[in-house]
Structures are given as structure tokens and as C-alpha cells.
C-alpha positions as MATLAB code, in Angstrom:
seq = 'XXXXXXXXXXXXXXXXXXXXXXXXXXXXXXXXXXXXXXXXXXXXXXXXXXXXXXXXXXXXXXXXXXXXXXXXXXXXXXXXXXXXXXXXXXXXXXXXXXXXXXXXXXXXXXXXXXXXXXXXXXXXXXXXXXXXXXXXXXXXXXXXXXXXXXXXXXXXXXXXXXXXXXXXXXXXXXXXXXXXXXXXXXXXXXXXXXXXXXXXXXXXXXXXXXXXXXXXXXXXXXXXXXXXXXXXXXXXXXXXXXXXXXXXXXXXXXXXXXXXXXXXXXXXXXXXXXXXXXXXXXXXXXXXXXXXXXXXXXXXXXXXXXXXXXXXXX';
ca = [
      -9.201  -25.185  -14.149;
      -8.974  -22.571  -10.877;
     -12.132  -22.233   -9.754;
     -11.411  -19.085   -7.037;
     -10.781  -15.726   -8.063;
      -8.681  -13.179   -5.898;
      -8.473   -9.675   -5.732;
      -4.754   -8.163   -5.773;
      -4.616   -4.215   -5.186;
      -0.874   -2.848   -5.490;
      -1.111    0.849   -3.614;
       1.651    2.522   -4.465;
       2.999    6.566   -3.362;
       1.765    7.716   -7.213;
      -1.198    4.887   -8.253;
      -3.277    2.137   -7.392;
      -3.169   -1.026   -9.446;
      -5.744   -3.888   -9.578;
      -5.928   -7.441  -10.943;
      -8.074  -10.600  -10.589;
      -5.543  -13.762   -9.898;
      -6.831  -17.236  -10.293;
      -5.651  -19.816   -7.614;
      -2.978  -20.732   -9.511;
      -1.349  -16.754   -9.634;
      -2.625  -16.629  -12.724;
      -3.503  -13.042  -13.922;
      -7.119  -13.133  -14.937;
      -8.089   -9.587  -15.717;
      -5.510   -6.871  -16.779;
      -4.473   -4.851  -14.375;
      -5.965   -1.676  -13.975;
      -4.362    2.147  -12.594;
      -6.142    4.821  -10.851;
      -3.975    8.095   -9.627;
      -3.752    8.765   -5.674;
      -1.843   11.900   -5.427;
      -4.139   13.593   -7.762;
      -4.499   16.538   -4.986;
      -1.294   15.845   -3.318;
      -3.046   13.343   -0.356;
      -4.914   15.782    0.482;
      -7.912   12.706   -0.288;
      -6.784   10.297    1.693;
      -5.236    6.889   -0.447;
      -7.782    5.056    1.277;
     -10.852    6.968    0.139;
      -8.930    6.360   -3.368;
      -8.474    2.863   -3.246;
     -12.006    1.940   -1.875;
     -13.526    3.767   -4.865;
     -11.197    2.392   -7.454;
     -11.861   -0.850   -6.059;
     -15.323   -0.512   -6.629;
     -14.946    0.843  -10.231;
     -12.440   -2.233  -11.174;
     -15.098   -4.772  -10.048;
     -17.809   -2.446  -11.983;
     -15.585   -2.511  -14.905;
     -15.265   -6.419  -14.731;
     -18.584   -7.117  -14.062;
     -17.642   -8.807  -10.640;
     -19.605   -8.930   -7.480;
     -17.597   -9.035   -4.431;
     -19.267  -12.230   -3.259;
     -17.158  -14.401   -6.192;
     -14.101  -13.343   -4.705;
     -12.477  -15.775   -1.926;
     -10.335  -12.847   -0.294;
      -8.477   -9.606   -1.504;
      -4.442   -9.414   -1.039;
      -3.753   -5.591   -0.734;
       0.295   -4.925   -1.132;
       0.728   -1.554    0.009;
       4.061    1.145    0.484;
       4.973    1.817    3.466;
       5.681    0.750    6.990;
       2.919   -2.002    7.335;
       2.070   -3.917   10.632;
       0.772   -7.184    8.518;
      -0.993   -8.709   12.082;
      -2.936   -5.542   11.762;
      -3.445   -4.502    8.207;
      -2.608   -0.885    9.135;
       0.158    1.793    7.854;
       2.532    2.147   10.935;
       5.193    4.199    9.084;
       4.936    6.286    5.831;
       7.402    5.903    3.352;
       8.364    9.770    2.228;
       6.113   10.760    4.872;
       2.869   10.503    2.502;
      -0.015   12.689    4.101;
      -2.995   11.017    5.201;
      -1.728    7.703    4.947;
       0.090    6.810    8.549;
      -2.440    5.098   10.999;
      -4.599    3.652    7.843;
      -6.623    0.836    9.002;
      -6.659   -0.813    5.748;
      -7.842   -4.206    6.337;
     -10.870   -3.178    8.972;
     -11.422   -0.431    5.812;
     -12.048   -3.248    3.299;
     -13.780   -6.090    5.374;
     -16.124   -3.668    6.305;
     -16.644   -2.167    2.981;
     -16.606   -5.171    1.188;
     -17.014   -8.240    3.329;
     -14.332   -9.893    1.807;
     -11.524  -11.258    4.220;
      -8.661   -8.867    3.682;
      -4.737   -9.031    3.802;
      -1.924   -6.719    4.073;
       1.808   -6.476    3.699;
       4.497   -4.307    2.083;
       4.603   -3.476   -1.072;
       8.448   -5.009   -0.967;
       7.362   -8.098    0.293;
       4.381   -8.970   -1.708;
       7.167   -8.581   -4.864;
       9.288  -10.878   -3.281;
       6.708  -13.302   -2.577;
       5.287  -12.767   -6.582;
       8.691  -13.645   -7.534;
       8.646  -16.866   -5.640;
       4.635  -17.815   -6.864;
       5.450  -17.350  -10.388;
       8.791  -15.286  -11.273;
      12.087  -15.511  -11.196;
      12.285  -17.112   -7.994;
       9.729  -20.121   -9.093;
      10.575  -23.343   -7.240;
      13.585  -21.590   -4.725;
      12.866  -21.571   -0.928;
      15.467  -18.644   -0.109;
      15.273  -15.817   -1.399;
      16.830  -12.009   -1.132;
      15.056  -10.014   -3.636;
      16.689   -6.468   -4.000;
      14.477   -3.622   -5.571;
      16.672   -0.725   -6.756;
      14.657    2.512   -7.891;
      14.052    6.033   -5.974;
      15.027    4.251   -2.908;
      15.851    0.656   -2.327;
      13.591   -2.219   -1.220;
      13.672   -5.731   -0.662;
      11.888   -8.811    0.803;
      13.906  -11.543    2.643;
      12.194  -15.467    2.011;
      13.280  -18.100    4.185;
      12.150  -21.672    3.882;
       9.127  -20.384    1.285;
       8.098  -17.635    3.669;
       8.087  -14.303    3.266;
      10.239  -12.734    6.596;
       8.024  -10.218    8.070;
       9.700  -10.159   11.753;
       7.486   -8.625   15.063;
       4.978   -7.174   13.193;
       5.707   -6.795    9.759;
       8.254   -4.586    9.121;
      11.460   -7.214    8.067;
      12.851   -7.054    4.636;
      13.230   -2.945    5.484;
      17.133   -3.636    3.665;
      17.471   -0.343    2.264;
      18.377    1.044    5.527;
      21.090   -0.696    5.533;
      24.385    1.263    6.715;
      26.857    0.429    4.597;
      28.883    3.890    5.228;
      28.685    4.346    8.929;
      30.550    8.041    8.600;
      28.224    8.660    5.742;
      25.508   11.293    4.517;
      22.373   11.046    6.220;
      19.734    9.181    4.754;
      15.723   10.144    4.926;
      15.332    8.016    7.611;
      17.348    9.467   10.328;
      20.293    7.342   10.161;
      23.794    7.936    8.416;
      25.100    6.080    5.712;
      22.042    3.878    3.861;
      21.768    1.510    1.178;
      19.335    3.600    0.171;
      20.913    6.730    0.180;
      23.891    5.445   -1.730;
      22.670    2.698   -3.526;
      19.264    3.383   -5.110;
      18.879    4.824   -9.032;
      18.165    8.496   -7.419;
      21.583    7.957   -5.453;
      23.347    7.588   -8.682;
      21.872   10.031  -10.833;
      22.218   12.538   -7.986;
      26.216   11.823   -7.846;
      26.590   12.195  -11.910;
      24.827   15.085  -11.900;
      26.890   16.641   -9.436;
      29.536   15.595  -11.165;
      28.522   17.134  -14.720;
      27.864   20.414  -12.649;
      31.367   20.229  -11.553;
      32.834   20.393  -14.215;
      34.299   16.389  -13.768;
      32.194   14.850  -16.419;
      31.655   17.003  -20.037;
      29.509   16.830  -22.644;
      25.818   16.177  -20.712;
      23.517   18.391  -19.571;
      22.864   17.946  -15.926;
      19.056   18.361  -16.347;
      18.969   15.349  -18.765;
      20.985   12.823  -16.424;
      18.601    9.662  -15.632;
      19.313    6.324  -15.209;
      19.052    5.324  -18.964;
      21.417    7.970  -20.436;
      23.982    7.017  -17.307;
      23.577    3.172  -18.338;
      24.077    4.605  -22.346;
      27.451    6.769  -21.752;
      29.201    3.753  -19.904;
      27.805    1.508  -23.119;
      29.629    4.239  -24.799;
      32.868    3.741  -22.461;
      32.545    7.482  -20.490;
      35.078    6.201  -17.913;
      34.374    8.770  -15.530;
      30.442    8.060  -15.348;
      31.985    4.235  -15.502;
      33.576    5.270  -12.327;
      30.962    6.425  -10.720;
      28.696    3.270  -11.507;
      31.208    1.606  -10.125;
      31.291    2.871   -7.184;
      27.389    2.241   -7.046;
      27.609   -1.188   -7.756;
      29.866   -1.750   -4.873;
      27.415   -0.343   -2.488;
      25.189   -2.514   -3.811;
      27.316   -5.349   -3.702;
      28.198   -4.761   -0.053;
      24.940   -4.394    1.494;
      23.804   -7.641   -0.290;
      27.038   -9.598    0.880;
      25.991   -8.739    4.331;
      22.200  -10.722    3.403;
      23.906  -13.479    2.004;
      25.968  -14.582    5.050;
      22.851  -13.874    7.478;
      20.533  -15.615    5.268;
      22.591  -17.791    2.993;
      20.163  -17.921   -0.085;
      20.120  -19.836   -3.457;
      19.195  -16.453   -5.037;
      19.238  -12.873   -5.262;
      17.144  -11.270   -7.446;
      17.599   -7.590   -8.241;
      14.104   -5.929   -9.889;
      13.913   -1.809  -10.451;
      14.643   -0.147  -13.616;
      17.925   -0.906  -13.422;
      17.373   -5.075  -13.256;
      16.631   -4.374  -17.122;
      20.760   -3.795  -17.553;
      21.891   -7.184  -17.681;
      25.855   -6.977  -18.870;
      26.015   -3.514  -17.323;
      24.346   -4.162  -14.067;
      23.309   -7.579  -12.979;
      26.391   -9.694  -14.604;
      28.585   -7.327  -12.574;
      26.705   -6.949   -9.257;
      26.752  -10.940   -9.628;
      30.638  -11.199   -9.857;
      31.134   -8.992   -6.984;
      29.267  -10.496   -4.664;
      30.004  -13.756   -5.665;
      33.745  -13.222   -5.357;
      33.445  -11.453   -2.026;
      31.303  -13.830   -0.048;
      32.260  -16.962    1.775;
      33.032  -19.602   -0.511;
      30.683  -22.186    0.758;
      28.266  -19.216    0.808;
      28.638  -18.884   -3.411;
      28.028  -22.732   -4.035;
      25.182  -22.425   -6.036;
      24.039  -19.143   -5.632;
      22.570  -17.197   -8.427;
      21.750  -13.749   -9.185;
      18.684  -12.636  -11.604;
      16.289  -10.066  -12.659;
      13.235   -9.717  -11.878;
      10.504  -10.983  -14.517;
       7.185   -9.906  -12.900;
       7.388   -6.176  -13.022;
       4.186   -4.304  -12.361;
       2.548   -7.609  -11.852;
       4.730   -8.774   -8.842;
       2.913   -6.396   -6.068;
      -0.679   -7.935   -6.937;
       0.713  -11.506   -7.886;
       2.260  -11.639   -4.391;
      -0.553   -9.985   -2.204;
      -3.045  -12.628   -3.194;
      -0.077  -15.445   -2.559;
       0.184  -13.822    1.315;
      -3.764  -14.240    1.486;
      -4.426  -18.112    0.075;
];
């Protein structure tokens, strides 16, 4: 039996989640959800999450001296040496400059650490998901934008100070649109679920594609006409999943893993997504490179965020 009990606090751009993990990454308590951008950030997340942390424990009938350490997975641009917000995914307000760890070791006395949200998945999926038992690992997350954690020999890649495993921004149409972040030509900006949704729409207000109404286009009734056969929205999935494809080619031949694993939404599309981002990228890499490589969904879901915080702090 696991005798220490973690905290694991997922802070995302919309909610906080919280969940006791045994030693083991076993899910003790279910998780919890408190809103953060109740008055649009103009509270800070911080003042938030320190108050929903103390509710959760309230709720639970925890003290803070039974727990050996918190794991805090948060969005963002996060120096992990540091524990503090260094960049601000969508440019939250209130968030960049957050000290979070200093925040909860002095509110709680409980030693505190941080990473990105996208790595703490990736790490989740390694303690008890998908990625169980692998030592290399590119985990993809495809949503509103696209995320990812990189693990190499059972370590989560954080880089300089934390910020590795940022693989949405990667170019992968150097004459391209520009993307949120500055550059032109992102993963992110042509290969997350908004990206796609954004092109069929455009499409049905064209004129190109008949027969939807633009305001109802979303990633499930996209993934339901090309079920149907729609062969122009089937084009323009296509063309997705070749984005897609490319970017993650590149990550194979720099870090030459035994799997990907795609999570988002979208990882819930086996036939229509994952078998097919699977064939592409295993018929355009290296061949030593596809020896052996696989290519899965995510199982953890909401879980993998707190799962994988509290592996980063044991």
C-alpha cells in the first residue's frame, strides 16, 4: 500500500483542477474544478488557485502536513528551475511573472514544483498512460493550439530553463500565415483543431463546401461529414493531417522515439485521425527510423496534467 499522498494542481487558461495521487500515480481523490477567468483575470490565477487549493484540502479533510510535496502543471511559458510564468500563453492578464512555487511554499509549507502544462501530460502518459514502460517519447496535443512534451531516456526534455517541448511553433510553412507568436508558418497555426475548423468554415462561407452552416462547423461535425464521405471537407482534413504529419516527421528524426502519442479532442478519432496520421509518418520517415515505432492516443485525459506534475516532483 502507498503510504505518501501528493497534491497535483492542473492550472489551465479556463479552470483549475486538483487531485490527491498516491506514490504509485494512483488517483486518490477525484479531481476537482474551480473557474479562473470568472472576471476575465482581472483576479489574478494565483489568488484563484491558492484559494481553491485550500477549499480542495477542506473538502477532503486533508491537512497540508500529510502531503509529501505538491506538483503544480501549469499553461504557459514556465521557467521549471524557478517555478515562475516567464511567457503567457494567449497573453493571459495577470499571469506573466507569477512566482508560483515561492507562492505555495510560503502559503503552504509544502515543497512545491512546476512545469508546463504540456509536459506534465507527457510525463502522465509515461507514469501511467499510454506511454507506460517506453523511455522516448513525442507526445503531440492537438486542440486550440498545439502542444507537446519531448521524453528522452525517461525524462521529460525541459531544455535551459524549461521551455523545450514548445513543438507547436514549429514552421512547417516558412512563406506561411503568421502565427500568434510572431513567427510565420506554425504547427500551430495550421495544424491545431481551431486551424481546421477555421479553413472549413471559410470554405462553407465560400461557397466551396454546401449544405453546413458555417456557425455550426466544430471539430465533431468536420470528423462526421468525412464519416459521411464530404470529399471536399475530406480534402481539407487532408491537408491537416499532412501538417501534422510533417512537423512530427521532423521530431522523429531529431529524437528517434518508440512512440508518438497524439492526445486533444481529436486523439478520440481513431480510423479518421490517428490510423492515418500513423501511415503518413510512418511511410515518410527514415526507414530505420519506423522500426518499431508506434503511434497512439492518449488514455489519461483530464487526469494527465495532475498525474504528471506529481511524477516531476517525487
Amino acid at each position: 500500500m502507498a503510504d505518501k499522498m501528493y497534491l497535483g494542481i492542473d492550472i489551465g487558461g479556463t479552470a483549475v483542477k486538483l487531485g490527491l495521487v498516491d506514490e504509485d500515480g494512483n488517483m486518490v481523490s477525484r479531481v476537482l474544478e474551480y473557474p479562473v477567468k470568472f472576471d476575465n483575470y482581472e483576479t489574478p490565477i494565483i489568488e484563484t488557485v491558492v484559494k481553491s487549493t485550500r477549499l480542495f484540502m477542506e473538502d477532503n479533510n486533508k491537512n497540508f502536513a500529510e502531503i509529501a510535496g505538491i506538483g503544480v502543471s501549469a499553461t504557459g511559458g514556465i521557467n521549471t528551475k524557478l517555478g515562475i510564468v516567464e511567457g503567457s500563453a494567449g497573453h493571459i492578464k495577470n499571469w506573466e511573472g507569477t512566482n508560483i512555487r515561492s507562492r505555495f511554499e510560503n502559503e503552504f509549507g509544502v515543497k512545491t514544483a512546476v512545469l508546463n502544462d504540456a509536459n506534465a501530460a507527457a510525463l502522465g502518459e509515461m507514469w501511467k498512460g499510454a506511454a507506460r514502460g517506453k523511455e522516448n517519447v513525442v507526445v503531440m496535443t492537438i486542440g486550440t493550439g498545439v502542444g507537446g512534451g519531448i521524453i528522452v531516456d525517461s525524462k521529460i526534455l525541459l531544455g535551459t530553463k524549461g521551455f523545450a517541448g514548445e513543438i507547436g511553433h514549429i514552421p512547417v510553412n516558412v512563406d506561411g500565415e503568421d502565427c500568434s507568436c510572431g513567427n510565420k508558418g506554425c504547427i500551430e497555426h495550421y495544424g491545431s483543431t481551431s486551424a481546421l475548423v477555421r479553413k472549413v468554415k471559410e470554405a462553407v462561407i465560400s461557397g466551396e463546401i454546401k449544405g453546413i452552416e458555417a456557425g455550426k462547423v466544430d471539430g465533431r461535425l468536420i470528423f462526421k461529414e468525412v464519416a459521411a464521405g464530404n470529399e471536399v471537407v475530406i480534402k481539407y482534413v487532408d491537408e491537416w493531417i499532412n501538417y501534422i504529419s510533417a512537423a512530427l516527421v521532423g521530431l522523429v528524426h531529431t529524437f528517434n522515439p518508440e512512440m508518438i502519442i497524439l492526445g486533444g479532442g481529436v486523439s478520440g478519432q481513431k480510423e479518421l485521425f490517428v490510423d492515418k496520421v500513423k501511415e503518413k509518418v510512418l511511410k515518410s520517415v527514415m526507414p530505420n527510423f519506423a522500426i518499431g515505432l508506434t503511434v497512439e492516443s492518449a488514455k489519461l485525459g483530464n487526469d494527465a496534467g495532475i498525474i504528471g506534475a506529481v511524477r516531476f516532483i517525487k
